[in-house]
C-alpha positions in Angstrom: 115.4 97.6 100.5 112.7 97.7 103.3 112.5 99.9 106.0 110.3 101.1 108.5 110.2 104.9 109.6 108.0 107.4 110.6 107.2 110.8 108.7 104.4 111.9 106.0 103.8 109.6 102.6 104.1 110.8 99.6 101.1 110.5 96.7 101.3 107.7 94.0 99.6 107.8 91.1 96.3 105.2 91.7 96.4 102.1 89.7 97.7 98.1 90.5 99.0 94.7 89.6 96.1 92.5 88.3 96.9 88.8 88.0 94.6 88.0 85.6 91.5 89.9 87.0 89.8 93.1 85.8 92.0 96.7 86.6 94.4 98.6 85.2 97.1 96.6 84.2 100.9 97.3 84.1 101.0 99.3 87.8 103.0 97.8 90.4 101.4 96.3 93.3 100.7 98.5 96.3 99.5 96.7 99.6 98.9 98.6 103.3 98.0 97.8 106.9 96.5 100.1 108.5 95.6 99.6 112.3 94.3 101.9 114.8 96.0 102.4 117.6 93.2 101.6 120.0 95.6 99.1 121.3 98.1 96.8 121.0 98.1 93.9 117.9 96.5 90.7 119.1 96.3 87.5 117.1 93.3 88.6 115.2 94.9 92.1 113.7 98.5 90.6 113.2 96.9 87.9 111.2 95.4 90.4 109.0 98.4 92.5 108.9 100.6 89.2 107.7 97.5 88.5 104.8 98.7 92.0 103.5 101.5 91.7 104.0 102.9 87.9 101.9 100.1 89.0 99.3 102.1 92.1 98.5 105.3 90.1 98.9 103.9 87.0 96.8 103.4 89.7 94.2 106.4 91.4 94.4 105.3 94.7 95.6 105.5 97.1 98.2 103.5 97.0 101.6 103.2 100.5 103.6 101.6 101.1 106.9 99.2 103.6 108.1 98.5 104.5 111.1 94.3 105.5 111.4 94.7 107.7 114.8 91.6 109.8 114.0 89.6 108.7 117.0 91.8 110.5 119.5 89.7 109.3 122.6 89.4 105.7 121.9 93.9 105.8 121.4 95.9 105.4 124.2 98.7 107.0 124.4 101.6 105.3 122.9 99.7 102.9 121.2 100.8 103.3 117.5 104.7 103.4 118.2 103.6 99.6 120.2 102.0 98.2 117.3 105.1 99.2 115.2 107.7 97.5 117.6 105.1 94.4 117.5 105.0 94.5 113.4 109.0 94.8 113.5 109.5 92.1 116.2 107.2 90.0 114.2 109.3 90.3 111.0 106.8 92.3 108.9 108.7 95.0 107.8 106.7 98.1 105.8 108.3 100.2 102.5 108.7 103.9 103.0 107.7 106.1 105.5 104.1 105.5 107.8 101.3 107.5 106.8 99.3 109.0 110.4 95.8 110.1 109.8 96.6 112.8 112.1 98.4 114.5 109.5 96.3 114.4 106.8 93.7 116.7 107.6 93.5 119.6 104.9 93.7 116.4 102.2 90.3 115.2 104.3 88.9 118.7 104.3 89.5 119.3 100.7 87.9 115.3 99.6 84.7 117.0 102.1 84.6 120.4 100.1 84.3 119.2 96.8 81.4 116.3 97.6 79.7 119.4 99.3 80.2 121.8 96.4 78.3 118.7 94.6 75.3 118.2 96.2 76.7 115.0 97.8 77.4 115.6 101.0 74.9 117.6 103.8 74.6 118.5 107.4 72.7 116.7 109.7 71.7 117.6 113.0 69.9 114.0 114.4 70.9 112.4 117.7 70.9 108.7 117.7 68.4 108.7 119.8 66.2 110.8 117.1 67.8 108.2 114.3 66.4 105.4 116.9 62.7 107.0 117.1 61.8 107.7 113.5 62.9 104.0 112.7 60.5 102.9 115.0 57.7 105.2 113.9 58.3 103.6 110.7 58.2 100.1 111.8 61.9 99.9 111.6 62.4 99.2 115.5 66.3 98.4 115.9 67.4 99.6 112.5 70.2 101.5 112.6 69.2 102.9 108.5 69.3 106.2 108.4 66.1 107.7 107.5 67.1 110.8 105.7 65.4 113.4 107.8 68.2 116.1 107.2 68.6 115.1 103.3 65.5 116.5 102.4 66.3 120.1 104.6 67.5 123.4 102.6 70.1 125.7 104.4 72.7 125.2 106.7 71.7 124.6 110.5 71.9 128.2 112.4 75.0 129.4 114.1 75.8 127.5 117.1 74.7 124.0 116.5 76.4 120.9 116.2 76.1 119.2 113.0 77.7 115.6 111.1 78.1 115.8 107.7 77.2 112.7 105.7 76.6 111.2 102.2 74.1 111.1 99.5 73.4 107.8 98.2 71.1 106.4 95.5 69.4 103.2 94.4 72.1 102.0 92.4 73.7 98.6 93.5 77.3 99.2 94.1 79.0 95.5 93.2 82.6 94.3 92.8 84.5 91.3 93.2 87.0 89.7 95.9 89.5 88.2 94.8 88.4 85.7 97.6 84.6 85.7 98.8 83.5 86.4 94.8 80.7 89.2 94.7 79.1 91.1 97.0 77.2 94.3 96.7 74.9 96.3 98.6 72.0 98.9 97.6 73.4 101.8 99.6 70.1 104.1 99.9 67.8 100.7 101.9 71.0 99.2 103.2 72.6 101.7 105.2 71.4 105.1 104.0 73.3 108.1 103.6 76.4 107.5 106.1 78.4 110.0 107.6 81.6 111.4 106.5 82.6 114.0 109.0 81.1 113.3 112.9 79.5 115.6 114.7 82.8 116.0 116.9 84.3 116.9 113.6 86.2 114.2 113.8 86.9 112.5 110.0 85.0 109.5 109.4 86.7 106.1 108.7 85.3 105.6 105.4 86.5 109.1 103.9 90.1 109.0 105.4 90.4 105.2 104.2 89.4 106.3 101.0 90.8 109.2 100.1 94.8 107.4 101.7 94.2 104.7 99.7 94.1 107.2 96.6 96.8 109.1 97.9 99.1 106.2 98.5 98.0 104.9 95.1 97.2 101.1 97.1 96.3 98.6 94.5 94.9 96.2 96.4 93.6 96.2 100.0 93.6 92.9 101.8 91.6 93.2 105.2 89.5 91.2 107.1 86.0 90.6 106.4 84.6 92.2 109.1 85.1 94.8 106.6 83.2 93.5 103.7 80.7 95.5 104.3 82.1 98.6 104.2 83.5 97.8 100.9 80.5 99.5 99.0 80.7 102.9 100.4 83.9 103.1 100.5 83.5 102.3 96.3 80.7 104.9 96.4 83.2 107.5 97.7 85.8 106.7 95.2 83.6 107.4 92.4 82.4 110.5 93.1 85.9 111.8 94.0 87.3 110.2 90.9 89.6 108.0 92.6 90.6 104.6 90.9 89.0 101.7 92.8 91.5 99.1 94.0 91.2 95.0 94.1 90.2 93.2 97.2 90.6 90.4 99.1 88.5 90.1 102.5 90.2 87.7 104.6 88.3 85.3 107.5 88.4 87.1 111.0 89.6 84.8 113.9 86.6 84.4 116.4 85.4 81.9 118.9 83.4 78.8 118.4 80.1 81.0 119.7 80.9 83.6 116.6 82.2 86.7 119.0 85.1 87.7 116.7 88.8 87.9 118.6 88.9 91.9 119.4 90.1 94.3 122.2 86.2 94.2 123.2 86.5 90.8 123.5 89.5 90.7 125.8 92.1 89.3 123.5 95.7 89.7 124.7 98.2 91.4 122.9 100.7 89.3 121.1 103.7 88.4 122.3 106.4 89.5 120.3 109.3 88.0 121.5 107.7 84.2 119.8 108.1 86.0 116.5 108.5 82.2 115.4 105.7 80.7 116.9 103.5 83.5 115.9 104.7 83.0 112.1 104.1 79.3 112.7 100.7 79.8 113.6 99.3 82.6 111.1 100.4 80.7 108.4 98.1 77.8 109.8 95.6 79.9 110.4 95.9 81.5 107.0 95.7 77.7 105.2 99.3 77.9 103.9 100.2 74.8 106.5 103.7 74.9 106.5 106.0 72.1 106.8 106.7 70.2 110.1 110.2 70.7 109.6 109.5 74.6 109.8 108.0 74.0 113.4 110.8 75.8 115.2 112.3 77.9 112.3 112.5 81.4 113.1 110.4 83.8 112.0 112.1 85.1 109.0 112.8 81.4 107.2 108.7 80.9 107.9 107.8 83.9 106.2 110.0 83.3 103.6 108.3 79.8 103.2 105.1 81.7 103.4 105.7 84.0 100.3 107.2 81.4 98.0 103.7 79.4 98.5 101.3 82.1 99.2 97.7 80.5 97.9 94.9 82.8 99.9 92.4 80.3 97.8 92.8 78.0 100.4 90.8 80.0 102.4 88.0 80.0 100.3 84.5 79.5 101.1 86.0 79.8 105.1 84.8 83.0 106.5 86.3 82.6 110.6 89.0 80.5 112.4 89.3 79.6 115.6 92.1 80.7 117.8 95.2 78.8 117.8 
């Protein structure tokens, strides 16, 4: 039965449902949300949460949360045990125990020892500002590609100084499918260089945490918004050359106004209100082209997302890549 809890997630073995499309078949379907607790939810992240969350229901499988709290000066305090109360008010319960970031560190450091015993994964030293200049000298002015200035150094920087660690890439296309915006790939080495996968704070990057949970919670399929499309390849890139199994994907539209800014704490978007679970259901479904029927107008929340997993079709969002606010 569901439940929501907090506490440490165990590992899965990697693998998923496939419906027809390429993968492993015969695994169960394993779906995740996984906000940071910047904030609160607003509109734009509890739509994205309740994509997840009737695709892993519509297939029958389990839905976890993870809590990415690896930014520890961008999180206010309190934030993550909010966005939990909002998920439960709203009716989206989660399976098992929540997974915090925090936690996971010596599974992080271990992913960041072997890519370095590899030859993938190097210091670097630049600033931004250094990133900025040599981009310019190269008549790059505004690219934000790395240029590989540390890739090509021998050694480790001396004692004392403040280093990111990031990735090797190559000039292989990295490619897959969505389930929803068809293919998309990106040539990692011109497109956005070598990334980072440790910051110079020594903070854990987003794209190694993301990856190496995902493998540890075995997900099958990650349904986000597409906002995060393009994150998509590197994330791929790291999966292989950990040996991780690579999951489906379905990148969902953001919600953003009619001038393009996307609906985000950045862009002053109010928190939900939890108490309208019902109107909030209501209008995600609408927003997620399920359109509901008028008799469900004023059904509580649990009947519409009940209505919402017995038709679940996220191909009637294709070809849409933003909504408007309701």
């Amino acid at each position: 039965m569901p439940r929501s809890s907090t506490g440490t997630a165990t590992t899965a073995e990697p693998g998923g449902r496939r419906d027809g499309a390429t993968g492993t078949p015969g695994k169960p379907y394993r779906g995740r949300f996984a906000p940071s607790p910047t904030g609160p939810l607003h509109f734009g992240s509890l739509l994205a949460a309740a994509g997840s969350w009737l695709d892993a229901r519509a297939a029958g499988g389990e839905w976890l949360l993870r809590i990415e709290d690896i930014d520890p000066p961008r999180e206010p305090a309190g934030a993550a045990e909010e966005i939990l109360r909002t998920l439960e008010s709203a009716g989206l319960w989660w399976d098992g125990p929540v997974l915090r970031q925090s936690t996971r560190g010596a599974a992080y450091e271990a992913a960041l020892e072997k890519l370095s015993r590899e030859g993938w994964a190097y210091p670097c030293t630049c600033s931004r500002k250094q990133i900025e200049a040599e981009n310019t000298r190269r008549g790059l002015a505004g690219a934000r590609l790395y240029p590989g200035t540390c890739r090509r150094r021998s050694g480790r920087p001396p004692a004392g100084t403040s280093f990111a660690l990031r990735l090797r890439t190559t000039s292989a296309r990295i490619r897959f499918i969505d389930r929803l915006q068809g293919e998309f790939g990106q040539f990692l080495e011109r497109e956005t260089g070598d990334f980072i996968v440790r910051r110079r704070e020594r903070y854990f990057a987003y794209q190694l945490a993301v990856t190496v949970d995902d493998a540890a919670q075995g997900i099958t399929d990650v349904v986000r918004g597409i906002d995060l499309l393009d994150s998509t390849p590197r994330q791929l890139w790291l999966q292989r050359l950990l040996g991780f199994a690579e999951p489906r994907y379905l990148h969902l539209p953001v919600v953003a106004f009619p001038d393009g800014q996307k609906l985000s704490k950045q862009s002053g978007a109010e928190a939900v209100n939890p108490a309208a679970a019902g109107a909030l259901a209501w209008d995600v479904l609408e927003c997620l082209g399920q359109h509901p029927p008028a008799e469900l107008r004023r059904a509580p929340a649990a009947e519409l997302w009940s209505w919402g997993v017995s038709h679940w079709n996220p191909q009637q969002l294709h070809g849409v890549r933003s909504i408007p606010p309701p």
